[in-house]
C-alpha positions as CSV (number, residue, x, y, z in Angstrom):
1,X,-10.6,14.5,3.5
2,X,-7.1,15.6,4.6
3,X,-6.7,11.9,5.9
4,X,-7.2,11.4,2.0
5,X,-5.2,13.9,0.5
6,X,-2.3,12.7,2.6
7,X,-2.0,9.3,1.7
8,X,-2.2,10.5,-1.8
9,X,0.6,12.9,-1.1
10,X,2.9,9.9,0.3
11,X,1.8,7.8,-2.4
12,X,3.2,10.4,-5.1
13,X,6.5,10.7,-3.0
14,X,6.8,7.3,-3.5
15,X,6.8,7.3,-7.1
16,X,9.1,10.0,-7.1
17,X,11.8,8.4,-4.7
18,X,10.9,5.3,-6.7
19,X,13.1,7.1,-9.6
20,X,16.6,6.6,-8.1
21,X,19.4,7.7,-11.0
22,X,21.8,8.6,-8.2
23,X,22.5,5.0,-7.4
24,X,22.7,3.4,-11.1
25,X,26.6,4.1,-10.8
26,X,27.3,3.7,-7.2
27,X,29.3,0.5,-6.6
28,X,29.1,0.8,-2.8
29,X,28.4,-3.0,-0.8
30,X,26.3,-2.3,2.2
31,X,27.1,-5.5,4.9
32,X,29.7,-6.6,2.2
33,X,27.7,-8.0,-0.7
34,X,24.3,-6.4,-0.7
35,X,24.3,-3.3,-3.3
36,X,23.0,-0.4,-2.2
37,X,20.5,0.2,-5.0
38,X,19.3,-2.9,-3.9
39,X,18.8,-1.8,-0.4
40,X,17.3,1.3,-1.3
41,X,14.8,-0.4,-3.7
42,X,14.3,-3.0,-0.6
43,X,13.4,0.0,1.7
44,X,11.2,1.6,-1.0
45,X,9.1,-1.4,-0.9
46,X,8.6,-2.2,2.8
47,X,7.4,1.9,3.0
48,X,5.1,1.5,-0.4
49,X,3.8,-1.9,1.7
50,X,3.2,0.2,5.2
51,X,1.7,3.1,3.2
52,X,-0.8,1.0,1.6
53,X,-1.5,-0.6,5.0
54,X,-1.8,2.6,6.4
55,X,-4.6,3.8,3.3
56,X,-6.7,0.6,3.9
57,X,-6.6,1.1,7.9
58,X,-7.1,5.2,8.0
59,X,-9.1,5.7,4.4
60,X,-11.0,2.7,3.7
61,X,-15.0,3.2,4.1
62,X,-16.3,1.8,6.7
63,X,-20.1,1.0,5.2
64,X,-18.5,-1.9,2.5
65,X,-16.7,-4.0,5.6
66,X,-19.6,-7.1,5.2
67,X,-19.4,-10.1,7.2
68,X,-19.6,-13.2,4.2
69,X,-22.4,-15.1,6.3
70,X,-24.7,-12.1,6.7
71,X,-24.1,-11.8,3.2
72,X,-24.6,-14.8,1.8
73,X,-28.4,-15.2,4.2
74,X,-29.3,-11.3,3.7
75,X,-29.1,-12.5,-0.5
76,X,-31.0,-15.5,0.1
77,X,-33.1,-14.1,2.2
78,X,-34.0,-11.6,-0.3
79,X,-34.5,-13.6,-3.2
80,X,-36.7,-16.1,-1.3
81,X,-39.1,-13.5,-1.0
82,X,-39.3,-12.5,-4.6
């Protein structure tokens, strides 16, 4: 439950460093042509793309992981029965 509860907490920090007003104005060229908005908006990305990777690795139940072949006989299986 607190594994939970964290992600959720990162994921609503996210969205709230996702609203960045302090760098509509700022002309500043990080590397010489790359805006820094941009970069920040980059960097907000590659975390929101780790954080979900991190939710599906540390959250995600463990009982729906189904292999497609056991699947796919355990259904026919079952209706070939009926």
């Amino acid at each position: 439950m607190m594994k939970k509860l964290c992600i959720w907490c990162s994921v609503a920090l996210l969205l709230i460093l996702h609203q960045d007003n302090w760098f509509w104005t700022d002309g500043t060229l990080v590397f010489g042509f790359l805006p820094i908005g941009l970069l920040y908006h980059a960097g907000i990305s590659l975390a929101a793309a780790g954080l979900w990777f991190t939710a599906i690795c540390v959250i995600w139940p463990k009982d729906v992981e189904y292999d497609e072949n056991e699947l796919a006989e355990g259904s026919l299986g079952k209706e070939a029965e009926v």
